[in-house]
N, C-alpha and C positions, 0 to 999 in steps of 0.2 A: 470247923472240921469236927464232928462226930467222934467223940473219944467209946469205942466198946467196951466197956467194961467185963460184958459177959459175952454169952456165944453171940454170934454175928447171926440175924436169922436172917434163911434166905427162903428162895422163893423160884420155883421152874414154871415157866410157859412152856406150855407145848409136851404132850406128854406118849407123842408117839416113841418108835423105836429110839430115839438115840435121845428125847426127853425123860423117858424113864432110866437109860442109865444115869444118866445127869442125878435126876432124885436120887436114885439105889446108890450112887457113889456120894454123892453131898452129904448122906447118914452116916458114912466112912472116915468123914476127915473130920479131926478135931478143931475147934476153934469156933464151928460153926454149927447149925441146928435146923434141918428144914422143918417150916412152919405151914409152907401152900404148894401146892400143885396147883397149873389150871390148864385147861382146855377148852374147847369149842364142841367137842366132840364127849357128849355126858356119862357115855357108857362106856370109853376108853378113859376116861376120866375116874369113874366109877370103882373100875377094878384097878387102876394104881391105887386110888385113894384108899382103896382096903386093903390092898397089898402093903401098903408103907403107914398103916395109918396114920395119917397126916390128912389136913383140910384140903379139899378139894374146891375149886371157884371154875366157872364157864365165862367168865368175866374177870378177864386180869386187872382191871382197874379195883376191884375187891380190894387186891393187894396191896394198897399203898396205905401208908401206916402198918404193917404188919409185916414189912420185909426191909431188910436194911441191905439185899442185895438178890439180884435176879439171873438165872440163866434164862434166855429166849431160844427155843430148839422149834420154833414155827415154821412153816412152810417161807420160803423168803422174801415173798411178796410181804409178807407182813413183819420182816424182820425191822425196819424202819420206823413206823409204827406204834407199834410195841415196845420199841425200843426208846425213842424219841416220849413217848408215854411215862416211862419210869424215870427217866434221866430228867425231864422236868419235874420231875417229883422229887428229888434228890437221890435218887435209889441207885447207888453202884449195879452195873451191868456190863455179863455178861452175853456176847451174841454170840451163836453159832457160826461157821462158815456157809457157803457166802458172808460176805459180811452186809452186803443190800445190792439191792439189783442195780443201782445207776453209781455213779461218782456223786454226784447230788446230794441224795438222802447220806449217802459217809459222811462227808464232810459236812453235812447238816449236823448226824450226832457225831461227829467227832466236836462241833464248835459247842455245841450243848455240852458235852462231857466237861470242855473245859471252860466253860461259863460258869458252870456249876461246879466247881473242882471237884469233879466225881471219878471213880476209874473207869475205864472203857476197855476191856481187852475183847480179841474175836480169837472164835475157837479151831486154828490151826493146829492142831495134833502133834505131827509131826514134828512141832520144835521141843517137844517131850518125851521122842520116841529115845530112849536107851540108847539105843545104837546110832542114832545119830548124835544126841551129844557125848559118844564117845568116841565120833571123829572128828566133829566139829574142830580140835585145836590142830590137828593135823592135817587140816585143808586149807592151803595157800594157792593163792593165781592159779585157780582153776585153769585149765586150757579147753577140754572138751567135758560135757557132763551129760547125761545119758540115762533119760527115765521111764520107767514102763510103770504104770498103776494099773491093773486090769481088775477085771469082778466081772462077775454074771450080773445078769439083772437084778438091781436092785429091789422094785417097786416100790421105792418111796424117794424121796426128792423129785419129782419128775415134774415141777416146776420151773428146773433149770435144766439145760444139758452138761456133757460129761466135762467141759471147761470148767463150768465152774462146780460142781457136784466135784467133780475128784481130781482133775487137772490143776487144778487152784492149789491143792496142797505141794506140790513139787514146784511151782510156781514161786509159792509165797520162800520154799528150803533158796531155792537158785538163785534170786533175788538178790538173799540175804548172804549167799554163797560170795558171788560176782562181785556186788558189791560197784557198777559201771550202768552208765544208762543201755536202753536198748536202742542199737543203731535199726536193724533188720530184722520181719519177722514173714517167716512163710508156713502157712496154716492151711491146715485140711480137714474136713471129717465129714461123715456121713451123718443122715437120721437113718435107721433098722426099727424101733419100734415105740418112739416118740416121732413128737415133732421137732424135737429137737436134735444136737449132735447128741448121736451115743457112742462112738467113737472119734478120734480127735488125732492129729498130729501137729508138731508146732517147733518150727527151728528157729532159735535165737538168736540173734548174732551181736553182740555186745560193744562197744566201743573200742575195749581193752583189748579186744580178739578172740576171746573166750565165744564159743558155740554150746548152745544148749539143744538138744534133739529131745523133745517131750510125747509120750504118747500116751493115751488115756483110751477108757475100752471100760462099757458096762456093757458089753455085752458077750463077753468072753468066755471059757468054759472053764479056763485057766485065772484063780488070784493070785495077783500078784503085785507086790508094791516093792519096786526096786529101783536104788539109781550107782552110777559106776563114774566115778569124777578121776579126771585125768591130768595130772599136773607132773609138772619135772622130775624124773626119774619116780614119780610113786602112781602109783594107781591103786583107786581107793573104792573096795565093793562092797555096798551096805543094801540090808533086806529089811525095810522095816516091819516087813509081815510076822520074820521069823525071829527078830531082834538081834540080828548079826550082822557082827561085823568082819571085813577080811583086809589087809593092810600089803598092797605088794609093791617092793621098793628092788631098784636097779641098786645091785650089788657090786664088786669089781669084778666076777667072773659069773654071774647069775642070779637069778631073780630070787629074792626071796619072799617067804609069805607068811605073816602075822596074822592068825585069827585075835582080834581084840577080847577081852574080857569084859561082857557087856550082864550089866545087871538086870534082873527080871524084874522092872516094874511095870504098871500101869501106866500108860500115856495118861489117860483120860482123868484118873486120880493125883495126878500128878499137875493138870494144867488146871484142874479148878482149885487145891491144895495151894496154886500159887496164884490164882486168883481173890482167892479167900486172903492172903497172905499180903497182897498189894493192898487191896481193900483195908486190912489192920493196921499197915505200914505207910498207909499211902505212897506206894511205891510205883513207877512207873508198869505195866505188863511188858513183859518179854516181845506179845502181840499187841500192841495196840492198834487204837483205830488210826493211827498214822501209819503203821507198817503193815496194817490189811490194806488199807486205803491202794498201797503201792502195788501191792499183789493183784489186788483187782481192778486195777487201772488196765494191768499189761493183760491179766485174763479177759475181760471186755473187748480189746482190742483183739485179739485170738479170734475171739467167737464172733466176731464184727465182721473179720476177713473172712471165717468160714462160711458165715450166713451170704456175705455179699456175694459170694464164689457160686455157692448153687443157688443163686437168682438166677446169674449169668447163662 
């Protein structure tokens, strides 16, 4: 095991929109020091690398020896890859969500990861969002749960559709929620202006009895990341857009209603901060490649039905 003595230096693949906050946030947290950026792309490459001056590479293999740890924010066809690349090198990493497009390549780097006693976390957001761990202990035997994540057109991810692009994130929260295999799933969605779904709907239905009703939407005019969980005498309404939370409990004569005290931080500071953190600790991730692995088993299967449905 790699004892750090000093900062931990790391290192981001992929340096489009959500690569470059990865870098702008990595310069943020302490413990660590970004040393590389890299890209495919030399003139989006170009101007991070002057914006953050830091080394720039077109070739993430450059990286090795120079990084004791990676975020991968690539397109996700090549999350696998890239990924499988540094992990054989011994380099702690970070992937983005998706975690990879098949069950295969997962469980390829999740066996790498732990061949190599290396950390593997994937970047599901949400389990940092504020407001949800400050419901998190107040949610027991979900019964119904109920999610809308919308956005306009993105124009970037559009290598995958809206399952796994933005559905995968209330996916991976329910999962963890529930807590029960899935008995039954009925899926639907449209292509609007991929080839892929850009809208999405997805009913759950759980062993335990619990029903999940999910719908996802890039192409909406309305954002909106919401989910509303319904359990014995409480119903629980959280916005992770807005970082609020509302708490409504069956009283002896009437409903009452708790807005929660939810503090303003960063997700996204927040989940490489404890990335960085496992990395020094050697401590398991909150997300690992074994509880992405889960969430993208049942998102696959979502977009498996939707795909099969409009062949028919």
């Amino acid at each position: 095991m790699i004892l750090f003595m000093d900062k931990i230096r790391v290192g981001v693949i992929g340096t489009g929109h959500l690569g470059s906050i990865h870098a702008r946030v990595y310069r943020e947290i302490p413990g660590c020091s970004l040393v590389a950026i890299c890209d495919t792309n030399s003139k989006v490459l170009d101007l991070v690398s002057k914006e953050l001056k830091v080394q720039g590479y077109t070739d993430h293999r450059k990286l090795y020896g120079e990084v004791d740890a990676v975020s991968i924010a690539t397109p996700t066809k090549m999350h696998f890859k890239v990924a499988a690349d540094f992990l054989n090198n011994k380099i702690h990493t970070l992937v983005e969500k998706p975690f990879t497009p098949t069950l295969q390549e997962a469980d390829s780097l999740i066996k790498i990861a732990q061949d190599n006693g290396l950390i593997l976390q994937v970047g599901h957001i949400e389990r940092f969002n504020s407001a949800f761990s400050a419901t998190k202990k107040i949610i027991k035997d979900p019964k119904f749960i109920e999610c809308h994540r919308l956005s306009s057109f993105p124009n970037r991810s559009l290598d995958v559709g809206a399952v796994l692009d933005i559905m995968i994130h209330d996916i991976d929260i329910i999962l963890g929620l529930v807590n029960s295999p899935v008995e039954r799933m009925e899926s639907v969605g449209v292509n609007v202006l991929t080839d892929f779904e850009d809208i999405a709907n997805a009913r759950l239905t759980f062993k335990n009895g619990c029903v999940a009703n999910l719908t996802a939407s890039r192409v909406s005019d309305e954002a909106m990341r919401k989910i509303r969980i319904f359990q014995e005498n409480t119903y629980i309404s959280l916005d992770y857009k807005n970082a609020q939370a509302v708490v409504y409990r069956k009283g002896l004569f009437k409903i009452t209603k708790e807005n929660l005290p939810i503090e303003k931080e960063q997700p996204l500071q927040k989940e490489l901060a404890s990335f960085i953190e496992c990395v020094t600790q050697n401590k398991e991730p909150l997300v690992s490649g074994k509880v992405a692995r889960e969430a993208l088993d049942c998102a696959l299967k979502i977009q498996n039905q939707i795909w099969q449905k409009n062949k028919s």
